[in-house]
Every structure is written in C-alpha cells, then in structure tokens.
ZAGUVO-491028 format. One record per residue (C-alpha): x, y, z. Coordinates in nm, 3 decimals, always signed. Layout:
BEGIN
[[X; Y; Z]]
...
***
This chain:
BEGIN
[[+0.000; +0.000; +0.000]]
[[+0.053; +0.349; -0.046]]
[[+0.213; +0.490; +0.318]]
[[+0.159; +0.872; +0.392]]
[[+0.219; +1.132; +0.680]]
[[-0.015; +1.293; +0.905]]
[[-0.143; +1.666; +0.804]]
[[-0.154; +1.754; +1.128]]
[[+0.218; +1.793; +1.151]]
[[+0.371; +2.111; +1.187]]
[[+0.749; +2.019; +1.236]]
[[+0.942; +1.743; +1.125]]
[[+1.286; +1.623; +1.243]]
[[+1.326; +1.296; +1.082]]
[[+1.529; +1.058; +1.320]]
[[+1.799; +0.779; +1.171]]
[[+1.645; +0.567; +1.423]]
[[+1.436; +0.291; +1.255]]
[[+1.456; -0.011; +1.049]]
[[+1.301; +0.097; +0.671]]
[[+0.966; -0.007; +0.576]]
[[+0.815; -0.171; +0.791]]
[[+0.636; -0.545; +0.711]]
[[+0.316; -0.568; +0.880]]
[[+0.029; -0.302; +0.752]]
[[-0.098; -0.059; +0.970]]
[[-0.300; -0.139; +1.256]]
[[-0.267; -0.053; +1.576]]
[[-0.174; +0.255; +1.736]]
[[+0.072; +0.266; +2.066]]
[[+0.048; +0.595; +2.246]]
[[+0.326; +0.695; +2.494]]
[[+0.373; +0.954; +2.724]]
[[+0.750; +1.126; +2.709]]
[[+0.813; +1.199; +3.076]]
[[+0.839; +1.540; +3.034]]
[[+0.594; +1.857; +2.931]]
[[+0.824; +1.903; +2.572]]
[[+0.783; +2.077; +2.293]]
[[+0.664; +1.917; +1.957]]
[[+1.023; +1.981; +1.832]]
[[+1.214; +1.891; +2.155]]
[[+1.064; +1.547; +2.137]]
[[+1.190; +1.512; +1.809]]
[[+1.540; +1.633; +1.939]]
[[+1.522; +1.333; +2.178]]
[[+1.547; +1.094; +1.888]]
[[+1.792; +1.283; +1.654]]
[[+2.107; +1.084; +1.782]]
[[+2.229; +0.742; +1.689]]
[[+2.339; +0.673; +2.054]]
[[+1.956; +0.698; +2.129]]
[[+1.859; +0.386; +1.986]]
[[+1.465; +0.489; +2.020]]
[[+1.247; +0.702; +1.817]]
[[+0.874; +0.730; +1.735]]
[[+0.664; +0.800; +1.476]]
[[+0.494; +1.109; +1.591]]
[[+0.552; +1.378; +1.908]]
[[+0.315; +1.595; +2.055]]
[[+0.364; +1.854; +2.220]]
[[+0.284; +2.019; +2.559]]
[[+0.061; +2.280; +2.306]]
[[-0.084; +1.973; +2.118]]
[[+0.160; +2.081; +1.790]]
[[+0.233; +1.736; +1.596]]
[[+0.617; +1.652; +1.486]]
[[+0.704; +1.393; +1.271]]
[[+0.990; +1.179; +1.382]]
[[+0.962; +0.887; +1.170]]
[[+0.754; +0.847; +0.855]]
[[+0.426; +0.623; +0.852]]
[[+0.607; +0.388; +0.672]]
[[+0.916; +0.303; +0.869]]
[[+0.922; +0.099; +1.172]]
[[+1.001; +0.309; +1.492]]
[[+1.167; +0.183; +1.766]]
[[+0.934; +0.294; +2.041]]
[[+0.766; +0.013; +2.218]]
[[+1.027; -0.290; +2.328]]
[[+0.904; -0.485; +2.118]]
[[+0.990; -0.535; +1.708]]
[[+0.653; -0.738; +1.619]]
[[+0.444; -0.472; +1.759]]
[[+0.652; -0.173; +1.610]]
[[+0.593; -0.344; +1.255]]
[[+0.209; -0.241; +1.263]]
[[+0.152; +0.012; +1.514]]
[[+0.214; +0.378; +1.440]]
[[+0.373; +0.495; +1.779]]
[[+0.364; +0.850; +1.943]]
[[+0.445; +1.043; +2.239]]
[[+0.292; +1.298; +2.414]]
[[+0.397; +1.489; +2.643]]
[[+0.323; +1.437; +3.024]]
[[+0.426; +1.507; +3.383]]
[[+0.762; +1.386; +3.524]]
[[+0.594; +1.185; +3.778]]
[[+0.317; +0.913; +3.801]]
[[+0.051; +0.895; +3.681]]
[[+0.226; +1.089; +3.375]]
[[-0.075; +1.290; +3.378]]
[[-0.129; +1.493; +2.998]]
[[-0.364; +1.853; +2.897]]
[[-0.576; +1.918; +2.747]]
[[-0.452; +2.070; +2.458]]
[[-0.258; +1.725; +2.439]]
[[-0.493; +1.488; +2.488]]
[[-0.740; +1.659; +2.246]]
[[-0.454; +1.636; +1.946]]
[[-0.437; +1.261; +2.048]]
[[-0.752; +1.233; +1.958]]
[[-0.737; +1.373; +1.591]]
[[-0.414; +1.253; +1.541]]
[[-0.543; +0.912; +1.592]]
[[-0.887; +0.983; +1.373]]
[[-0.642; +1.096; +1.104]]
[[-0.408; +0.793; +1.127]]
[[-0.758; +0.530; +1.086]]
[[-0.915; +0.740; +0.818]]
[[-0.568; +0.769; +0.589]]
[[-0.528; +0.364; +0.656]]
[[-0.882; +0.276; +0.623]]
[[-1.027; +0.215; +0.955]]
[[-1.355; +0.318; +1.034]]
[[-1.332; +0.224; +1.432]]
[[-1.014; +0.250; +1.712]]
[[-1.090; -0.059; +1.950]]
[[-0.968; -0.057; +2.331]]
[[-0.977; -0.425; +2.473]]
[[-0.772; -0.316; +2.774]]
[[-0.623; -0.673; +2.833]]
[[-0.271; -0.759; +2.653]]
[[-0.350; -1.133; +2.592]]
[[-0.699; -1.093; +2.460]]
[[-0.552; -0.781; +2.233]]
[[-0.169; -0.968; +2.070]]
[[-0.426; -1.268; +2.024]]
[[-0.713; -1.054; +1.832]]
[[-0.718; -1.021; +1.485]]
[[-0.843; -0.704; +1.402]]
[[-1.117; -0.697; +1.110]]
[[-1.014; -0.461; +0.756]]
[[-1.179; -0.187; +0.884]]
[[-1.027; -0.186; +1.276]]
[[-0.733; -0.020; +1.440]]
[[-0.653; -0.127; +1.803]]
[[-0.461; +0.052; +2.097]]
[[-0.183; -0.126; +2.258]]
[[+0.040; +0.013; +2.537]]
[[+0.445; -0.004; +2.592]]
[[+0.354; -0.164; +2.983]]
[[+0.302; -0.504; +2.776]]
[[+0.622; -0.542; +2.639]]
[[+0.865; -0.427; +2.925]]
[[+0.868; -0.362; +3.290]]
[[+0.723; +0.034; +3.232]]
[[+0.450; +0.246; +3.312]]
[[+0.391; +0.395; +2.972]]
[[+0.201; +0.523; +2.906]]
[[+0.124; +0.599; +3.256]]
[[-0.195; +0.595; +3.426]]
[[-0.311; +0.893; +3.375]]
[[-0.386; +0.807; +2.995]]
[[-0.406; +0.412; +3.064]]
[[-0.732; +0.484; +3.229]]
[[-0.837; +0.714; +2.960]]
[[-0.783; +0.502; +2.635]]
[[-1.127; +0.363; +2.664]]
[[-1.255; +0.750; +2.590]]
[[-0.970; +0.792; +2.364]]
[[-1.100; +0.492; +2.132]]
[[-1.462; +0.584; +2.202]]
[[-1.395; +0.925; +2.086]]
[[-1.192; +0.853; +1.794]]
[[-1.492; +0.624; +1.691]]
[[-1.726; +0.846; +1.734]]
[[-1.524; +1.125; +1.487]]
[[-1.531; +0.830; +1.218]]
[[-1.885; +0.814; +1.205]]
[[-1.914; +0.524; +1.321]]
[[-2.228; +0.427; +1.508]]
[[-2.217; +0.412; +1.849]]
[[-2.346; +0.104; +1.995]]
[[-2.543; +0.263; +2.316]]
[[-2.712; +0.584; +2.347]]
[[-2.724; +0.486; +2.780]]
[[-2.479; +0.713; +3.047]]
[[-2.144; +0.645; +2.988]]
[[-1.925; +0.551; +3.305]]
[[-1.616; +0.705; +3.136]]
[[-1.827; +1.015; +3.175]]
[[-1.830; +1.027; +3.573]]
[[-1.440; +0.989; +3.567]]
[[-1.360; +1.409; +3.648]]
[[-1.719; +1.437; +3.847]]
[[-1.729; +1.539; +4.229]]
[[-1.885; +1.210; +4.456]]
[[-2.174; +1.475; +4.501]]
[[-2.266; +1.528; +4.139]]
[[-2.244; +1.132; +4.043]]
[[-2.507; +1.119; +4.293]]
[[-2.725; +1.357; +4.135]]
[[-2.616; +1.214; +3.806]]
[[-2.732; +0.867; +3.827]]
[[-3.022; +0.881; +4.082]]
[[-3.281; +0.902; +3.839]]
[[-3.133; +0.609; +3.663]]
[[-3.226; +0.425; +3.991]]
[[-3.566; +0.545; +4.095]]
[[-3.646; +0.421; +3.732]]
[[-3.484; +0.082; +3.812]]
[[-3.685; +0.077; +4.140]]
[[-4.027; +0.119; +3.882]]
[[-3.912; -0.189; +3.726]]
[[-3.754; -0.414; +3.977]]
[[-3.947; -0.301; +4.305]]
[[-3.568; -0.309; +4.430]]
[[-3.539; +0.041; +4.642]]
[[-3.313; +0.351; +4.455]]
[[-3.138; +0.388; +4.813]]
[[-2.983; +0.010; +4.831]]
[[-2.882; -0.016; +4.466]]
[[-2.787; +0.352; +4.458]]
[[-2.521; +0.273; +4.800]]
[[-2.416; -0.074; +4.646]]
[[-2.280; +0.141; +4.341]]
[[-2.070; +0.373; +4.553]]
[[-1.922; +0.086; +4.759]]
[[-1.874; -0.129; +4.422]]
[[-1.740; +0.115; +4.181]]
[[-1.607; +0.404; +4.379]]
[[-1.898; +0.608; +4.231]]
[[-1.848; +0.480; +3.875]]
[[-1.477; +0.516; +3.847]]
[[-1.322; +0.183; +3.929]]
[[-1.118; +0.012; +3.666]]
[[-1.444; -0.211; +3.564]]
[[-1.687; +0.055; +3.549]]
[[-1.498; +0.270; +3.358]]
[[-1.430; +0.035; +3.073]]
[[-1.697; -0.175; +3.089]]
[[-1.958; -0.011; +3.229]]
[[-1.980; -0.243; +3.512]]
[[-2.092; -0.104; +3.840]]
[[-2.178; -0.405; +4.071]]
[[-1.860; -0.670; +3.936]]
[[-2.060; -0.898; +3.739]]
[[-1.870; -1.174; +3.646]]
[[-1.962; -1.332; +3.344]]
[[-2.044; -1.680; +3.524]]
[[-2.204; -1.624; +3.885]]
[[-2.178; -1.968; +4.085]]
[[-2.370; -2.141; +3.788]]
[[-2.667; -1.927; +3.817]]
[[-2.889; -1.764; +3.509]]
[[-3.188; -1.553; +3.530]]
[[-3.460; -1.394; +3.356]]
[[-3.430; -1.019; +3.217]]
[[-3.060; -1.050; +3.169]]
[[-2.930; -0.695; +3.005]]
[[-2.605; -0.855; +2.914]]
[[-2.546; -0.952; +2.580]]
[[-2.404; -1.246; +2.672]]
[[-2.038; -1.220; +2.535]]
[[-1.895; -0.901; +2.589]]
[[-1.623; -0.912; +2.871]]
[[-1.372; -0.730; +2.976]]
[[-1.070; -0.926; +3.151]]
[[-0.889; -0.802; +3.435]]
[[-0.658; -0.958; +3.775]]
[[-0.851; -0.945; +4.122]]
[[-0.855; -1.064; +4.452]]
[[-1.070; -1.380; +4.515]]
[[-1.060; -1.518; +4.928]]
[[-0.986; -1.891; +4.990]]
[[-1.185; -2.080; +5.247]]
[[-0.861; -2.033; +5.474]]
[[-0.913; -1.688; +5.453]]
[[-0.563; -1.573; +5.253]]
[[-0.644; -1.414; +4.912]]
[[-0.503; -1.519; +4.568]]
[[-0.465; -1.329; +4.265]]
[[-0.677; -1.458; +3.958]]
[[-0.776; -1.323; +3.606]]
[[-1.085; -1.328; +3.555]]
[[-1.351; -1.197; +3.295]]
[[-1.624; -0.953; +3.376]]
[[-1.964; -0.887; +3.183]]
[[-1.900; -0.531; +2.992]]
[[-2.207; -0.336; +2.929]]
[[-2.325; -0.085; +2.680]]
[[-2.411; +0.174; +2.937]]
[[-2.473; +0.208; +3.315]]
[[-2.846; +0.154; +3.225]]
[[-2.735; -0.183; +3.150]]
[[-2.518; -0.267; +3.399]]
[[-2.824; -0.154; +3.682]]
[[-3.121; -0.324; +3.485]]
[[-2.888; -0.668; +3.450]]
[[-2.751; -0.678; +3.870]]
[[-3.181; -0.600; +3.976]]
[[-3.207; -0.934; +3.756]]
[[-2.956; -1.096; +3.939]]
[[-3.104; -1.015; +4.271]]
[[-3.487; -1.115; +4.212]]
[[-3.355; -1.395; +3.998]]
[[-3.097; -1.575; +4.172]]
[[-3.124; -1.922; +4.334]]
[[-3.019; -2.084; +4.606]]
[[-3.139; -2.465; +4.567]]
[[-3.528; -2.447; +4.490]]
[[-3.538; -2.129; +4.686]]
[[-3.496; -1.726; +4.623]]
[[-3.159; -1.642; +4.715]]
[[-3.275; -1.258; +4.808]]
[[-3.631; -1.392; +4.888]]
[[-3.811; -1.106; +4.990]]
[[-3.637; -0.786; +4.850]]
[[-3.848; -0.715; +4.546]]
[[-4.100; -0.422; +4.728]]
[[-3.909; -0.426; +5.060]]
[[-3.959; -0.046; +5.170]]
[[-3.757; -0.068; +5.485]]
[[-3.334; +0.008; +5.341]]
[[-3.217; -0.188; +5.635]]
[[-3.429; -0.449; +5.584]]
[[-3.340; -0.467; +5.215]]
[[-2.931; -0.428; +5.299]]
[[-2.974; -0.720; +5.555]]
[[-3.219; -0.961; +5.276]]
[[-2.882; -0.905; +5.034]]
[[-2.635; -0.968; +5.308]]
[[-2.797; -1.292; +5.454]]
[[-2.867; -1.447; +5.068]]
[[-2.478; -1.476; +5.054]]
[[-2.420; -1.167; +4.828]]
[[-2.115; -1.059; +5.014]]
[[-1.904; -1.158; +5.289]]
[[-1.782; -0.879; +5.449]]
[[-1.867; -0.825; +5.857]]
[[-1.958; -0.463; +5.763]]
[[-2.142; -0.470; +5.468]]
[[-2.466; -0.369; +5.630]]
[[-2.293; -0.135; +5.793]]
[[-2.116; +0.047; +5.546]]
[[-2.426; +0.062; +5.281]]
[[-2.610; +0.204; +5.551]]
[[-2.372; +0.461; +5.613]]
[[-2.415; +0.597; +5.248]]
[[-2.779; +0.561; +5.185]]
[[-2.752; +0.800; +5.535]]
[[-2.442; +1.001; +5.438]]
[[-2.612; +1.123; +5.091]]
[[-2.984; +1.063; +5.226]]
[[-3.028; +0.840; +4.931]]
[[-3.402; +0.754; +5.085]]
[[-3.513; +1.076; +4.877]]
[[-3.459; +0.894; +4.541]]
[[-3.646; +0.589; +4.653]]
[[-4.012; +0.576; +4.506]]
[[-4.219; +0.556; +4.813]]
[[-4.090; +0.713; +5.094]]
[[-4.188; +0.461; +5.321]]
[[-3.905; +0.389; +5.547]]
[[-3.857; +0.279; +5.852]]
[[-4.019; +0.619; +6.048]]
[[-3.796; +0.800; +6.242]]
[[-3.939; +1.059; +6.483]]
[[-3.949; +1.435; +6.378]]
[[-3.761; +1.511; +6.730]]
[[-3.479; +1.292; +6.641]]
[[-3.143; +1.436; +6.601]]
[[-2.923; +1.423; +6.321]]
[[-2.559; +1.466; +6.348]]
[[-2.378; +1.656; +6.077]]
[[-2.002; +1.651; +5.934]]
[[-1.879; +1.971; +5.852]]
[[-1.525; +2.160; +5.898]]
[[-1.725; +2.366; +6.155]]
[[-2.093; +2.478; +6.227]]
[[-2.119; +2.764; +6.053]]
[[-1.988; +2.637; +5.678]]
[[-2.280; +2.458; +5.573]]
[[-2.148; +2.426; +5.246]]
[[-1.865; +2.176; +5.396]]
[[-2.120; +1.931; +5.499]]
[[-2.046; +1.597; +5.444]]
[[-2.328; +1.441; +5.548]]
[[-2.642; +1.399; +5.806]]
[[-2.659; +1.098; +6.057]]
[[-2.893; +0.973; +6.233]]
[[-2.654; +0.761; +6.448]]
[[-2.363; +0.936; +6.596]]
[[-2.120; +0.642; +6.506]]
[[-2.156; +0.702; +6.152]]
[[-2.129; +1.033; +6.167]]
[[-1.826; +0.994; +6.378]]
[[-1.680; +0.699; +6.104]]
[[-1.740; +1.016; +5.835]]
[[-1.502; +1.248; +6.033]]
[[-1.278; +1.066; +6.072]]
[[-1.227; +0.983; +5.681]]
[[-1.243; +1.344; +5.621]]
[[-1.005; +1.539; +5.881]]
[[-1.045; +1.855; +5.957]]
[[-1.397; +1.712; +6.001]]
[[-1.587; +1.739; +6.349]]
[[-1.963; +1.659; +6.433]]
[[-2.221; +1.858; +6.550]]
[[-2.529; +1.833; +6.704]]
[[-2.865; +2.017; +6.594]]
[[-2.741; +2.294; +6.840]]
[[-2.435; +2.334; +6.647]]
[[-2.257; +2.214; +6.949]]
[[-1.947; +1.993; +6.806]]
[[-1.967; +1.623; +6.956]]
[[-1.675; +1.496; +6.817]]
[[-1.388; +1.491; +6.821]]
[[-1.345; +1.593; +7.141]]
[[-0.979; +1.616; +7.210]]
[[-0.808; +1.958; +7.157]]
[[-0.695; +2.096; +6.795]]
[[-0.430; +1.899; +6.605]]
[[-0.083; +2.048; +6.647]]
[[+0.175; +1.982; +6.354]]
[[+0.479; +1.802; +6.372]]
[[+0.775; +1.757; +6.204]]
[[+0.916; +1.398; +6.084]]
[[+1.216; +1.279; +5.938]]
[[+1.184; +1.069; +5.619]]
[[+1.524; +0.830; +5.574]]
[[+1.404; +0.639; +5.221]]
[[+1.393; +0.792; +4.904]]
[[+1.095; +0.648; +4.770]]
[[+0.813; +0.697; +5.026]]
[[+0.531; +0.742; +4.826]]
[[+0.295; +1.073; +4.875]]
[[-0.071; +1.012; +4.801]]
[[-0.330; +1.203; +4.703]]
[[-0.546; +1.073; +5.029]]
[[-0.494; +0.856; +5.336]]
[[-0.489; +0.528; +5.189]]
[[-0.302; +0.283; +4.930]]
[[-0.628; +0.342; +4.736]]
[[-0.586; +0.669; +4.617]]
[[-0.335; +0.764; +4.329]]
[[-0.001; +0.876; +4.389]]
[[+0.170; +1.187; +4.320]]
[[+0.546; +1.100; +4.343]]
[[+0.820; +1.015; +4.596]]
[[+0.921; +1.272; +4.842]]
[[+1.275; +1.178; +4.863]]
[[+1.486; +1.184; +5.206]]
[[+1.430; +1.484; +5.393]]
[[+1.212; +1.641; +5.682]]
[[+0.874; +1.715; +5.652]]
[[+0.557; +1.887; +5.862]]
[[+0.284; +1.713; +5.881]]
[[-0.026; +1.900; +5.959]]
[[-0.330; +1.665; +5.979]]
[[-0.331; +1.289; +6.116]]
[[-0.612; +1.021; +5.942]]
[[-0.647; +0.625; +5.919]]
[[-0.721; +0.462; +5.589]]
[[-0.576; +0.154; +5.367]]
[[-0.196; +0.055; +5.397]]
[[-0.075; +0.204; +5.750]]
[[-0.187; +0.248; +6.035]]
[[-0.172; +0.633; +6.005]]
[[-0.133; +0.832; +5.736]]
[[+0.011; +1.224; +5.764]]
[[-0.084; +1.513; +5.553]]
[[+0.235; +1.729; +5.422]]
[[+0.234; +2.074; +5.483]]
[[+0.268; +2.184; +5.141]]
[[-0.074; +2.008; +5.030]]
[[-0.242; +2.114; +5.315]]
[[-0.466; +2.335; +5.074]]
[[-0.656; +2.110; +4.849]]
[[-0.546; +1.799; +5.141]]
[[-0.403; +1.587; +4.853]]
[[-0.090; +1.498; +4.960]]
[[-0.041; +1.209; +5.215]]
[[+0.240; +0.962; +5.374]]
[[+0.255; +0.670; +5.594]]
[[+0.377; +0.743; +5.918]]
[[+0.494; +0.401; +5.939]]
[[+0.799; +0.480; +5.752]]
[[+0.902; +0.812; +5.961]]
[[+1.039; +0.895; +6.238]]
[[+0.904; +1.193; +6.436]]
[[+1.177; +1.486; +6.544]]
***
C-alpha cells in the first residue's frame, strides 16, 4: 500500500532511528507519554542521535503541535518490542515527570485527531480498546479496525502511565465516534463520571435508579449505596471500561436468570482478589460482563437479585417491594451476596451520608421521629457548604469524620460532639528512604503523586485509611489535602 504522513504535523525532524519499511500493515496505534511537558520539536530532538537507539513515529507537544519523527512507513523503535513496532504507528505525548504521567488538554485533544487521522488515511472506520494484553496480541483485528496497545506489555514500564491508561477507553470511544461510526449505546457512559465530584455522580445517576426501582421493586437507596461501595462512584477500573458497576462476572456460581441486560459475550478481563476458604487471598484473572451503558449494567444486577437461586429457593427472597433500606441491605447480606462483617454497615452509612431515601419511590421507610437528632459533618458549624453528610446515628457520623479530617460533628445545636480532644498540632518527621510514596489521600487506594525523597517534613493533619496504620498530611498540600504519607515509615523529630 501506499504509506503517507499525518497533516496535522507542523514540524518534522526525521530521526535515523528505525529499520526501513516496515512489514506488517498498519493497525494498531501505541500511544506513549515522554516523561516530560516538551515541545513538539524537543521530542523530536530526543530521537535525533544514533546513541539513542529509540524514536517514534509522531511527538506531541505540551501545546498539542504534531512533529514527525519517523515516517508512517518506517518501523520506529518505540515500544520494546519489534513485532508490535511493525504495525503500530507509535507517538508520544507529552506528560508530567511523575506518576501517573498525567497529559492537557490541549494534548490529549490532538491525540484524539491525530489518531482519527491515522484510521481514516489507513482505512479504519473504528479504534478498538480491549484493555487486556493477551486478549488484544491474540485478536485479529477486522479490515476496517485499528486497536490501541500500550508499551507496559512489552517491558517492565508504566507507559504510558496511568493517567492516559485509564483514559484510552474515551480515547478509542472518541476517535470512533469522529469516524462516524455508530455508536453502539445511546445509555450514560461511566467514562463520563471519571472528572465528576462524589456529590454530582449522585445527582447524576439517581434518576437512573428510581427508574430501576419502577421496574424491579428493588429500592433507589440500596442499589444507589451498592454502586458507591462497588465502583467508587463509577470510576473503578471495571466501570470505567466496561460499564460495570456491581462486578458482574460473566459466570455467577452457575446461576442464570430472567431479564438478563447482558449480551451475553462481551467481557472485559482483568486480575482481582478472590478469598480462599482459609481466609488468605489469591490473585486470579478473571472476565467480567461489559455493558453498553450504566443503564445496562443496573437493569442486569436487579435481575440478578430477584432472579438468583439458592437450591429451589430465592436467594434474596423477599427484597423485590421491601420499603424498609435496612431491611433490604440485611435480605442481600444474609442471601450470601457478600461476605464482608460490615457490609450492612457500610451501605447504611451511604444511603444515610447522601440521604439516598429521597430517590427511593415511596418514601416509606422505617419512620424516624421528627424530634430525632441528626448529626452533621462539617469543617465547623457555621460552613454549611462543607457538609459531608447527616446521621442519624452518631457512630456514623463519627466513622465520616474521621475519613475526612479537619472534620468534626455537631449536634442540631451546632454544638461539636466529636472529636473531642483539643486541635491537632503539627509536627515535624524525618523521612530516611527515598521512595516513600505521597498520596493524594490517606490510603493505598488513592493515586499517587510521586516520591518525596529523604528529607524532613511537617505534617499537619493525622487520618487512618488503607496501607498504615496512620497516614500524615504534608504541609505543602495542606490546601486542596491531597498529599499524604505513611507514618509508618518516619520517624518523628
């Protein structure tokens, strides 16, 4: 075939780096991110030596300007790995110096018609994300079909870094979408939660679930907390590339129901943690159900839970027109559905924290008296606006606070209940390891934003959470509260 370059380019550099024409056609695409917010021209200057042995097909810039490095028709040397250099046109973009490799806007946005331009000029009419590296080297992509692969497959990296790992989902959605090429649901998109505030999710997707509740007699307020313990408010791996809210695996103990809203084939592969009957946890790959919407992914886990059996018998006997949210949370715990001690506990806790009972049909309830008092979270009494939530029982108001510090309690009188000690009084510590990591909240869970190398540091706020048993704010992200260590690796001066 007849190999061209990208119109999108504005300055080319060509590098010596690559190994003539290359002898697979064109069909993937390999984005990378440079380590480094460059210029479309200084990421051409990165591959202009010999000595480099690497180069790329196409750079872009921190301003979203396209280089050309390496023409379309020459293999780059880019991605470790010769066999997937032959057919994918490669390109780096430039990123942060530190994990996740984060990219702009202006950036990300070229990315996307760079890679619209590189399908339509080879014939592709869709970009295809399968986000697992065995089911993507083993697919055979159809005439009309580009697919993403990433450099983390082919050698111990993190390229392209998460930041844009998490992303390519959108990115091959998007690029789809600019070929004209149908898209297969019209339902809410998970991928579009991803940048959303807990709050707004919430007021996003609740009338997804009072419509479920229509259908399925399942209340808005238990289905509505089971999403924001499954899928971190729509933004775990799962739901964010396939939709799935509630991990759905594509075989459930043998069980099938009626009113399925899975298709029946589409999965989407990833590693997790499944418990042993000892108790210790093992690492398996497994595949999921993927979904054409959140709609989907709702409508198919209600199925699941009036469908399921147990023997002859209902497994959730008795939850279809339950109006009572503990009642409901306790039917789902006792048919098996999960084995955590807490689970009632902590669904509870957010059908309370976001007073999830309003999106429920009939607000039938279990009554609680008018005089009752509610305990609310907020930095102090006066900023209503901090509020994190209203309790009715003081321990999960308390639990809230103490996720959130900074956080106290008050009662209706404004009178703060807890905590009760006196004000927190920063402290220095003394870090000896140059690769502590700094998160961006007290727990293994949340991303990180780097290493903060030997040194001493003030910490300014104390919380508990995932991975230590106390985690420390630094000083210098004490104003958006993003930047956290274990205090198991310090020593206090």
């Amino acid at each position: 075939m007849a190999y061209t370059n990208s119109p999108l380019v504005v300055y080319t550099n060509l590098s010596p780096n690559h190994s003539g024409q290359r002898t697979h056609s064109i069909d993937r695409i390999t984005p990378h991110c440079v380590v480094g917010q460059l210029s479309a021209e200084s990421i051409c200057g990165c591959f202009i030596s010999p000595s480099r042995q690497a180069s790329c097909n196409y750079g872009i810039g921190k301003d979203g300007r396209v280089s050309l490095c390496v023409e379309e028709k020459n293999r780059s040397w880019c991605s470790s790995s010769v066999a997937n250099d032959q057919r994918a046109i490669t390109i780096e973009c430039a990123s942060d110096l530190t994990h996740p490799y984060a990219m702009n806007s202006a950036v990300y946005t070229s990315l996307i018609k760079l890679c619209t331009d590189i399908c339509k000029r080879n014939g592709k009419t869709k970009l295809l994300w399968l986000g697992d590296k065995n089911k993507t080297l083993n697919y055979a992509p159809a005439s009309d079909e580009m697919v993403l692969t990433v450099h983390r497959w082919y050698a111990n990296k993190a390229c392209p870094g998460d930041w844009l790992y998490s992303r390519l989902s959108d990115l091959a959605a998007k690029v789809t979408a600019a070929l004209g090429t149908p898209v297969a649901s019209t339902g809410l998109q998970a991928a579009s939660l991803r940048d959303m505030e807990s709050a707004e999710v919430v007021t996003k997707v609740a009338t997804l679930f009072t419509a479920n509740q229509k259908q399925s007699g399942i209340l808005a307020s238990v289905s509505m907390a089971q999403f924001v313990l499954e899928s971190g408010y729509g933004k775990s791996e799962l739901a964010q590339n396939a939709n799935n809210c509630f991990g759905m695996k594509s075989s459930l103990s043998g069980n099938s129901w009626a009113g399925s809203a899975w298709d029946g084939h589409s999965v989407y592969t990833m590693q997790t943690g499944e418990q042993n009957t000892d108790g210790s946890y093992v690492t398996v790959t497994t595949d999921f159900r993927k979904y054409g919407s959140i709609e989907d992914s709702i409508a198919d886990h209600s199925a699941y839970l009036l469908g399921a059996m147990n023997g002859s018998k209902k497994r959730y006997e008795g939850l279809a027109g339950c109006t009572d949210y503990k009642k409901a949370v306790q039917i789902i715990k006792d048919g098996g559905y999960a084995t955590s001690l807490d689970y009632v506990q902590n669904l509870c806790r957010v059908i309370e924290q976001w007073n999830l009972t309003q999106f429920d049909v009939a607000a039938s309830v279990t009554p609680v008296t008018p005089a009752a008092t509610l305990y609310r979270v907020r930095k102090n009494w006066s900023d209503t606006a901090s509020q994190k939530g209203a309790f009715r029982d003081l321990s999960n108001a308390k639990a809230c606070a103490d996720k959130n510090p900074g956080y106290s309690v008050f009662d209706e009188n404004g009178k703060a209940v807890y905590p009760t000690s006196t004000a927190f009084q920063p402290y220095t510590v003394r870090v000896s390891i140059s690769d502590l990591r700094i998160r961006k909240g007290p727990g293994t869970n949340y991303g990180s934003r780097g290493f903060t190398g030997k040194g001493v540091f003030t910490i300014v706020a104390e919380a508990t959470g995932k991975g230590a048993s106390k985690w420390g704010l630094l000083k210098s992200f004490a104003g958006k509260r993003n930047g956290w260590i274990s205090l198991d690796y310090v020593k206090k001066v």
